[in-house]
N, C-alpha and C positions, 0 to 999 in steps of 0.2 A: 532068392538066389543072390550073392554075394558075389560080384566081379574081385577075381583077383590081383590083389593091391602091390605093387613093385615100389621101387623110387623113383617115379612117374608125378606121382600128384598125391594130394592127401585126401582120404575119404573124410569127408566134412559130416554125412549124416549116414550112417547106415548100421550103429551099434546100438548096443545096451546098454546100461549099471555098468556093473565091473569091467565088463568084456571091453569097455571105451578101452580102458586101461591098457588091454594085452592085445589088439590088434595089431597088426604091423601097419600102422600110417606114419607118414615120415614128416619131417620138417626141416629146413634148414637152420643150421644156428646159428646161435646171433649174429649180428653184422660186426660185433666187436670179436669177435673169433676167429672172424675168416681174415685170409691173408691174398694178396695178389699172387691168382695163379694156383691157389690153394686148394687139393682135392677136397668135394664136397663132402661138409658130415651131416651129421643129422643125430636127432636130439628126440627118440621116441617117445618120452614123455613128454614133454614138455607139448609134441605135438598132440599126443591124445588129450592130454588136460586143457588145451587148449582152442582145441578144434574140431575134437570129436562131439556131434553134438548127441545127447541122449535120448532115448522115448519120449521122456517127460517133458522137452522142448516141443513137441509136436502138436499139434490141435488139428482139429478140424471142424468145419460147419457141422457135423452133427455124423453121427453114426448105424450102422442097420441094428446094432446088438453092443453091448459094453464089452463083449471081447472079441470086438472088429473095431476097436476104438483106433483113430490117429497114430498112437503109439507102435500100433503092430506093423504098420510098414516101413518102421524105421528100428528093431529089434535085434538083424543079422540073420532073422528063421527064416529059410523057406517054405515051412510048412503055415506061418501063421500068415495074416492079414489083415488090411482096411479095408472095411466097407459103407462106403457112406449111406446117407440116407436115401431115400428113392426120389430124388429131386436133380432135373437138371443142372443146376447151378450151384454143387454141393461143389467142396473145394477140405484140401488138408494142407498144411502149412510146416514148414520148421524156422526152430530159431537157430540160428548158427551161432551166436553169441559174441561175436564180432563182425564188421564188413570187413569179406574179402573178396577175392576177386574169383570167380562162379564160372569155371572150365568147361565141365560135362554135368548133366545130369540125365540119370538111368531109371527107366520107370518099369518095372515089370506086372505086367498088369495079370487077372485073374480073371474068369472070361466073360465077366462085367465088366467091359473096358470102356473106355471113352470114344466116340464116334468124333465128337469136335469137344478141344480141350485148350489150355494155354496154359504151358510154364512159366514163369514170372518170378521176379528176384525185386525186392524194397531194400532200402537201408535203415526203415522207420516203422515198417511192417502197416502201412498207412497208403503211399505212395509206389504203385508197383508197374513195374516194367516189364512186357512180356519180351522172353528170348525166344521163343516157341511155341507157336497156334498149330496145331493138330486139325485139319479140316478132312480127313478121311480116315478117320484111324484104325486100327483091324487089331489092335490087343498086341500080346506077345511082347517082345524085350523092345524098346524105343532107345536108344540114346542120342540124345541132345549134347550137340557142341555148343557152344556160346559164339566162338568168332565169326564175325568178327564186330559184334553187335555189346554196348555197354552193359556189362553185367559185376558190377561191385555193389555186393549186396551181405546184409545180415540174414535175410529171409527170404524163406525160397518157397514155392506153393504151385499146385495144379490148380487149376481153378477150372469146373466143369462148365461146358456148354450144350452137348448132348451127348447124354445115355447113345451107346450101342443097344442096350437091352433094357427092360421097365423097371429091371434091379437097379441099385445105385454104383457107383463107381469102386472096386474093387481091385486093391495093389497088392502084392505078395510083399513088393521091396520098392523102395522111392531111393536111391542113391542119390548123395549132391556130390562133386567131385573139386576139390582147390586149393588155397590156402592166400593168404597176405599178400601183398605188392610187396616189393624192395619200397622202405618208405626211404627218405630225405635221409643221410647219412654222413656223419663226420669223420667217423672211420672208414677204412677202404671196407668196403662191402662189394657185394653185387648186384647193381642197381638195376638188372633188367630181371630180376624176377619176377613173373606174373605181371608184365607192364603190355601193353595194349602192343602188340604184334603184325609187322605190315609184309606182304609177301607180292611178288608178280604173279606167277603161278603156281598153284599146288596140285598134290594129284587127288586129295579127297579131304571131306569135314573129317577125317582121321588123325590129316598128318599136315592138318591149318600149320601157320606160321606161330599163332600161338604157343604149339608140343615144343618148341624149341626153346620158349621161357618159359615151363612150368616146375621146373625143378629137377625134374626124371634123367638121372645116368642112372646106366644099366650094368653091372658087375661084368666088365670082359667086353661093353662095347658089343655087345652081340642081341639079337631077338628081336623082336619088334613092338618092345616099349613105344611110351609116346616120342613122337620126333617130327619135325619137318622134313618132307619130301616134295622136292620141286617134279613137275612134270620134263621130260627129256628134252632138254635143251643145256646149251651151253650156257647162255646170256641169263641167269635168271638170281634173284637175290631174295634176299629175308633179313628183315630189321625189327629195331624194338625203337618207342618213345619213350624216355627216360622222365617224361613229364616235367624235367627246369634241366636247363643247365647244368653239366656234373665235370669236373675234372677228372679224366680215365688215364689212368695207368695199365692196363692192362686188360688181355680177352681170354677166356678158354672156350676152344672148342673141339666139344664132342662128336665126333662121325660117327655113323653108320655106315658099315660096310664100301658104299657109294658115297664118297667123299670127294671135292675136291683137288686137280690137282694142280689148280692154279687157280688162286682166289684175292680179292682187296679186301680188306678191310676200312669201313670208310665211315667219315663221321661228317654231321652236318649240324646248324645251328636253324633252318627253317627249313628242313625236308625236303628242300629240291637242289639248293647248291651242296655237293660232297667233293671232299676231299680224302684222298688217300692216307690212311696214318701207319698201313703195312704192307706188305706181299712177299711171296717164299721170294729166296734168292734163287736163279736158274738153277742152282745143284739140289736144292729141293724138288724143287719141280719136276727138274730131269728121273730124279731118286724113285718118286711118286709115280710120275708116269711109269717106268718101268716094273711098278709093283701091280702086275695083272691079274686081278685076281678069279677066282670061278666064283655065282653068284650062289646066296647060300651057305658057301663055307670058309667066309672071309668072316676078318673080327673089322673093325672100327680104328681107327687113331684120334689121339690127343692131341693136339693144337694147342700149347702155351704159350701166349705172347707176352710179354714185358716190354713195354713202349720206354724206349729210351731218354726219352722225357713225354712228361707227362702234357695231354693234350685238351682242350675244352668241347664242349659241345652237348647237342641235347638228343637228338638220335644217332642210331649206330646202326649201318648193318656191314653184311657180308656178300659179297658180288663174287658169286662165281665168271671162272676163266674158262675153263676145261675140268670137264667130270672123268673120273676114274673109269679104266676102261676092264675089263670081265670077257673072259675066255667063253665063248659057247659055241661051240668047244673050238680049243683049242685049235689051229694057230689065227682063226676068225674071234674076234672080238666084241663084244657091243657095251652101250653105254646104257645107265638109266640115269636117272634125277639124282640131285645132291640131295643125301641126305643126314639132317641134325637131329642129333637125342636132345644136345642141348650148347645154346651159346650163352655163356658168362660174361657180363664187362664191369671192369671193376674199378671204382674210382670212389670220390665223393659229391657227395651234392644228389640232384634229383627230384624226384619225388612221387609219392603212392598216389598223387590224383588223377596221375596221367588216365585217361578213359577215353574209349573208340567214338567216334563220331556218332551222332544218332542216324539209324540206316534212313533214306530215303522215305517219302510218303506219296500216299495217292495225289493227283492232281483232280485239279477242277476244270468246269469250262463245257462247252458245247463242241459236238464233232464237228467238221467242216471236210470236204474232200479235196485232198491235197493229189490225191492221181485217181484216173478212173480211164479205163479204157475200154470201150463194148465191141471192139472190131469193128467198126461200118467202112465200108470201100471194098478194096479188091486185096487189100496188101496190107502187109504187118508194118506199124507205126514205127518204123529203126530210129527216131529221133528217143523214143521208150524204152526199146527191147532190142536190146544187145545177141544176135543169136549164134549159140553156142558149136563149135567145131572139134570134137574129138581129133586130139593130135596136132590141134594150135593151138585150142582153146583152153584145153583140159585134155587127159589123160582117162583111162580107162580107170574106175572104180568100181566096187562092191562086188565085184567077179560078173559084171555086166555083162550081155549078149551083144549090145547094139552098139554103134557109132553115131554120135549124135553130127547130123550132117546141115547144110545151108541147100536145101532140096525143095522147090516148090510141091514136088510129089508126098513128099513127107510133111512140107509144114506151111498153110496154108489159113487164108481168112476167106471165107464165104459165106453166105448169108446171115451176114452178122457175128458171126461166130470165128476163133481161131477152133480149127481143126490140126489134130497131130496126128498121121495116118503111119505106122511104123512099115516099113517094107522088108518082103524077105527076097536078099538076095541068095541063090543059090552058088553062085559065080565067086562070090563075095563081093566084098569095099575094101579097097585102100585105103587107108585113114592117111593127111598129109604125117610125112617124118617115118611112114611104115606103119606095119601093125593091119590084120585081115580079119573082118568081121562080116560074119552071115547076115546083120541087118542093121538097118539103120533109123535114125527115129527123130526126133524134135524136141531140144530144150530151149530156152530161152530164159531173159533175166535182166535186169533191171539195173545193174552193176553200172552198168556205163552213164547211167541218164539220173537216176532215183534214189538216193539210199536214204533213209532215215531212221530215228529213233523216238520208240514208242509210236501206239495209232490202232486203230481197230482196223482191218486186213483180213479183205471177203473175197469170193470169187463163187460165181453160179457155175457151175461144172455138170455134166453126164459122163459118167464113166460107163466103159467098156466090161465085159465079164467077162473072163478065162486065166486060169491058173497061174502063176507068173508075168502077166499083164502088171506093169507097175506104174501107174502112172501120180504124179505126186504134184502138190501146191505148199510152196516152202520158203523158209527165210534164212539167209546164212548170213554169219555175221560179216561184213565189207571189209575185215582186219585178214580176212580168211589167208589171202596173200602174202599178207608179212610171214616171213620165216622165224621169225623171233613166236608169233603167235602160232598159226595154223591151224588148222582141225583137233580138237573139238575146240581148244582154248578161246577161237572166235564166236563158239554159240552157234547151234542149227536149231529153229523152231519147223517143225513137221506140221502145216495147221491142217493137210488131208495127204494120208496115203492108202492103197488099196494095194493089193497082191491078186487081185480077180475074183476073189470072194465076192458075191453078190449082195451080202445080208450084213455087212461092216464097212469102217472105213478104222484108219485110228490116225490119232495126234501124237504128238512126244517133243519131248526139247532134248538136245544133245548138249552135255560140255565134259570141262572136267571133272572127272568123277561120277558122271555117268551118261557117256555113251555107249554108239551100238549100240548090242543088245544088254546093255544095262541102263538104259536112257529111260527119264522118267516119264510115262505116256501112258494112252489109257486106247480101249477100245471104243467106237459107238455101233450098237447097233439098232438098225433102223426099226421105225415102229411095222408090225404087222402091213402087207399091203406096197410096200414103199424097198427099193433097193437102189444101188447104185447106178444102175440103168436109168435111172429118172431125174428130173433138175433138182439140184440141192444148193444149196448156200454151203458153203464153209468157211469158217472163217475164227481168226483169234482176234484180241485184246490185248496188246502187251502196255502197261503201267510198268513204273519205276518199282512195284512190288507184285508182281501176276502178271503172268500168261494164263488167259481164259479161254478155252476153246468152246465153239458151237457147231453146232448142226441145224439151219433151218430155225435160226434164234434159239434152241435149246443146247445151254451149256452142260457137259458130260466130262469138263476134265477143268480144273485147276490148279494151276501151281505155282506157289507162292515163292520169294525169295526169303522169307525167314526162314523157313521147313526147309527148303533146295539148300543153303550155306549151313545148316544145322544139324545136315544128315543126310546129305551127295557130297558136295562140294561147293566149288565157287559162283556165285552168280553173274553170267558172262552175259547179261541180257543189259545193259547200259550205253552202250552207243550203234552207231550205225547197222541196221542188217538190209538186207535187198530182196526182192523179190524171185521168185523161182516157179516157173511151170516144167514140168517137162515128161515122159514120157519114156522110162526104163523097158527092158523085158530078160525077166531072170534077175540071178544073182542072191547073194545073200539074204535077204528078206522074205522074196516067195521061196527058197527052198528050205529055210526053216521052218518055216510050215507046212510046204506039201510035198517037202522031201525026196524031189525031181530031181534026177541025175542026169538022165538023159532024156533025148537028145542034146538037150544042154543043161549046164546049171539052175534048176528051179523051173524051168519052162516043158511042159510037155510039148510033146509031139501034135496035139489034139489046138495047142493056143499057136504052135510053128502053123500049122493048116487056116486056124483063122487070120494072122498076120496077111502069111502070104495071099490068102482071096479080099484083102484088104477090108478086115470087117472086122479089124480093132482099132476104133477113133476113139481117141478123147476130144470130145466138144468142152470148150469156154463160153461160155455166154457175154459174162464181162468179169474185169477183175477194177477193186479200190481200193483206196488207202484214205483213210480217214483219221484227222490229227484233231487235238483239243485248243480252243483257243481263248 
C-alpha cells in the first residue's frame, strides 16, 4: 500500500524501474532559482532521478524464497513482498543514494511482523543510528516520525530483534519519507529547508515542528498536509537551526486555517537571546482578527515578508501573539493552535550540517531512598503531604462524584497505615467558593514538600472492590500550574489505578498527543488466586528514556521515549513530577467501562451502599522514592 504523495515531502524509497520516473514526488529547485518571497516550484524530475530510490538499491540479510527478495517491499505493489529468512536478527536495508535528512518512515507489515524491531538510518551504511526500537509490536501500518532525534542518513534499514511468529519478518511496503537540507548558499535561497526544527508545544508526532520545514505547500492552503500545530495556547512558537550564520532578507509563511493574528518574527545568534526583526502593524492585526472564521471551511493565508534591510543570525522562529478565532457556532467563538504548512527564510550563508542533539541516555548508579513514608504515629506527616481541598485546592474534575475534603473521618493514619475512608453524605457538602457534592473523600500529594525527576516510585497498597470505586497512585508533572503549560502538556504518569474491578489494576502516561482516553497504558492482570483486595507493590521506573511499570517486581508495561516522540507526540517526562494518592468515586473512567448512569456517573447504587456503611478503604502501607546516585 502506497501513502498518498502531495507537496509535503519526497518519497525517497517506495518505487520501481520506470515507475521512479512517473510518480509524483516533489523537490524544490535549485537554490539559484528561487527568489526572496518567491512561490515554491518544484522540479519532478530532477526529484525522481534523484531521490527516488529503486528495488535494486535494496538488500537484505537473506530471504524465505527469491520472490520475497529485499526488492519487493520497496516495488509500489501491494500485492507483493519481503520475507526474510526465519531468524530473529534478519534485517533489510535501502540505499537512498545520497545523505538526506529521514522525515517519516512507513512499514506495512504482512502478518509475520515484528514483536521487537529497530529503524535505523547510517550515512556509510556501516555506522547506524536507531530512530525507532519497536518493543511490543502488533503488525499492520507503523509510521515513524524522526523528530526530533538525528536522522541525516543515506541508508535506512529494520533490523529484527524478534519474530512475532516462527516465520521470518514479512513487509508488503517499507516507505522512507524526505529529501536534502537547504545546504550553505550564495544565492538567496531558503535556508530552513529540512534543518533540525525546535517547537514548545505540539499536538502530536504528526504535526512536530519539523512539518513546517519540509517542503509541503498545499494548492489553496487547505487539507491536512504536513504542518505544524501548536497545542492551544496563545504563548507558543516554532523555529528552525540554520546550522552557521546566514544573512536573511526575508520569510514566507504558509497558514493553515488556524493562523496567527499576531505573531514576531525573531532571530537569534545562540538560541536563547532573540530579537525582533517583524510584526503585523495594528491594522493588520485589527484586519485578522476580524476575519472569524467556521472550523473546517476556512482556507489559509500567505505571509510574505521582505526585511527592509537585511539582518544576520543563525536561528529563526516565529512566536505567536494571539491565535485566529472560529465561530462554533456563531456569535460564540473558540480558538485552537497555530498552525504552519510551511515557514521559508530566505537569505544566504547557513548550512546542511545543522543536526538535532542526540536524545538523552540511561544513567547509572545504585538506588538510594530519597522519600519513604510508612505512616507510624497517629497523624499524616504535613511537613510531606500537602492535603488536598476541592474548591481551594482544586476544582472538580473527570465528572467526579466526591469532594476531596481535610476530614479526619475521611482521611486518617492508624496502624501503620494511611487509610482513605470515602463518606456518603446524604445532606450533601459545601465545597469552600460553592458547589454540593453527595461525598467526600481523600487526596493528598507531595507538591508542597517533594518534587523530583526521575527515581523508581513504589507504594504497598489494598485496594477496595466496587464498581466506580476509583482509587489511584500517580505522578503529575509540578509545571501542571503554569498557564503557559497545563494539562496534559505537564505529563501524568498513572503508576496504579483501579475502577473496582477486582482481577486488574492499569498504568498509563498522559501528554500531548495522547491523553485521556488516548493515553499510552496498558492493563495488568493478576496471577490466579491474587486480586486487588490483597497487598501489592506498585510501582514505576522513570529514566531519562522509559517509564517501566510493575506489579509485585513484575513488569507488564513499557514506554519508551524514542516510540512515545515517534508515534504520540512529545516527551513531557524530563523535569520535576510529584507524587499523588488519592481516592475518586465515579466519573469518566469507571463509567467507560461499566457504563453507570445512575445513581450517578459511573458509580452504581450497589458501591453508593458500600461507601456509605463505610466499607470502601484504601489502605497504604508505605510509599518511596528511590534516586540513582
Amino acid at each position: 500500500m502506497s501513502e498518498p504523495l502531495t507537496r509535503r515531502s519526497v518519497l525517497l524509497a517506495a518505487t520501481s524501474g520506470a515507475a521512479a520516473l512517473t510518480l509524483p514526488a516533489f523537490a524544490p529547485t535549485p537554490a539559484s532559482a528561487a527568489a526572496p518571497g518567491a512561490e515554491p516550484g518544484w522540479d519532478t524530475d530532477r526529484a525522481a532521478a534523484a531521490y527516488a530510490a529503486r528495488p535494486a538499491a535494496a538488500v537484505g540479510s537473506g530471504s524465505e524464497a527469491p520472490h520475497l527478495a529485499a526488492a519487493q517491499a520497496f516495488d509500489g505493489n501491494p500485492t507483493t513482498r519481503y520475507s526474510s529468512e526465519f531468524a530473529d536478527g534478519a534485517w533489510i536495508s535501502i540505499d537512498l543514494g545520497a545523505v538526506l535528512r529521514i522525515t517519516r518512515v512507513v512499514l506495512l507489515w504482512e502478518a509475520a511482523y515484528g514483536l521487537e524491531y529497530a529503524v535505523e538510518v547510517s550515512r556509510d551504511g556501516t555506522d547506524w543510528r536507531s530512530v525507532y526500537t519497536e518493543n511490543a509490536g502488533t503488525g499492520g501500518t507503523v509510521t515513524v516520525h524522526t523528530h526530533p532525534q538525528p536522522a541525516l542518513g543515506r541508508y535506512v534499514r529494520m533490523r529484527g530483534i524478534r519474530r512475532a511468529t516462527p516465520y521470518g519478518y514479512s513487509l508488503y511496503s517499507f516507505q522512507v519519507f524526505g529529501g536534502p537540507p537547504a545546504p550553505a548558499a550564495t544565492a538567496t535561497a531558503n535556508l530552513a529547508l529540512r534543518h533540525p526544527a525546535y517547537g514548545d508545544r505540539y499536538q502530536d508526532a504528526g504535526h512536530s515542528p519539523l512539518h513546517a520545514f519540509d517542503g509541503g505547500v498545499p494548492d489553496g492552503l487547505t487539507g491536512d498536509t504536513t504542518r505544524w500545530s501548536s497545542d492551544w495556547s496563545d504563548s507558543r512558537w516554532v523555529g528552525v537551526d540554520l546550522g552557521a550564520p546566514a544573512r536573511l532578507t526575508g520569510f514566507d509563511l504558509y497558514w493553515e486555517a488556524a493562523y496567527a493574528v499576531d505573531y514576531r518574527i525573531q532571530v537569534s545568534d545562540d538560541n536563547r537571546t532573540w530579537r525582533t526583526v517583524h510584526q503585523p502593524t495594528a491594522a493588520e492585526v485589527a484586519a485578522r482578527d476580524a476575519d472569524i472564521g467556521t472550523p473546517g471551511s476556512s482556507a489559509g493565508v500567505h505571509d510574505r515578508i521582505t526585511l527592509p534591510a537585511a539582518v544576520s543570525g543563525r536561528y529563526v522562529r516565529m512566536l505567536g501573539v494571539k491565535r485566529r478565532r472560529f465561530y462554533s457556532p456563531a456569535p460564540y467563538t473558540a480558538q485552537f493552535g497555530y498552525s504552519l504548512y510551511e515557514f521559508q527564510v530566505w537569505g544566504t550563508g547557513g548550512s546542511a550540517a545543522a543536526e538535532y542533539p542526540e536524545q538523552p541516555g540511561e544513567r547509572t548508579g545504585s538506588y538510594r531512598t530519597v522519600l519513604f513514608d510508612d505512616f507510624e504515629g497517629t497523624a499524616l506527616d504535613r511537613s510531606r503531604w500537602r492535603v488536598v481541598v476541592t474548591g481551594s485546592t482544586m476544582g472538580s474534575v473527570n465528572g467526579e462524584s466526591q469532594a476531596y475534603v481535610d476530614d479526619p473521618a475521611v482521611l486518617r493514619v492508624s496502624g501503620s497505615q494511611l487509610l482513605i475512608t470515602p463518606r456518603y453524605l446524604p445532606n450533601g457538602h459545601t465545597a469552600p467558593g460553592g458547589g454540593s457534592y453527595r461525598f467526600t473523600s481523600g487526596r493528598i500529594d507531595t507538591s508542597s514538600a517533594f518534587n523530583f525527576t526521575y527515581g523508581r516510585v513504589s507504594a504497598r497498597m489494598k485496594l477496595p472492590v466496587g464498581d466506580g470505586l476509583w482509587p489511584a497512585f500517580w505522578l503529575l508533572g509540578s509545571n501542571v500550574d503554569d498557564p503557559a503549560v497545563s494539562w496534559p502538556a505537564c505529563g501524568e504518569t498513572d503508576v496504579m489505578e483501579n475502577i473496582g474491578y477486582p482481577s486488574w489494576i492499569s498504568g498509563a502516561l498522559h501528554g500531548p498527543g495522547y491523553s485521556a482516553d488516548g493515553n499510552i497504558g496498558a492493563l495488568y492482570h493478576f496471577p490466579a488466586g491474587q486480586d486487588v483486595g490483597g497487598w501489592h507493590v506498585y510501582a514505576v521506573e522513570w529514566t531519562p528514556t522509559a517509564m517501566r511499570f510493575s506489579v509485585d517486581g513484575t513488569r507488564y508495561l513499557e514506554v519508551t521515549r524514542q516510540k512515545t516522540q515517534a508515534t504520540r507526540g512529545a516527551w513531557v517526562f524530563d523535569h520535576d513530577q510529584y507524587v499523588i494518592l488519592n481516592f475518586a468515586l465515579g466519573g469518566a473512567y469507571p463509567a467507560g467501562w461499566n457504563k453507570v448512569t445512575t445513581p450517578f456517573w459511573g458509580l452504581p447504587q450497589s458501591s453508593v451502599d458500600q461507601v456509605a456503611a463505610g466499607a470502601a478503604v484504601l489502605a497504604v502501607d508505605w510509599v518511596r522514592v528511590e534516586q540513582l546516585v
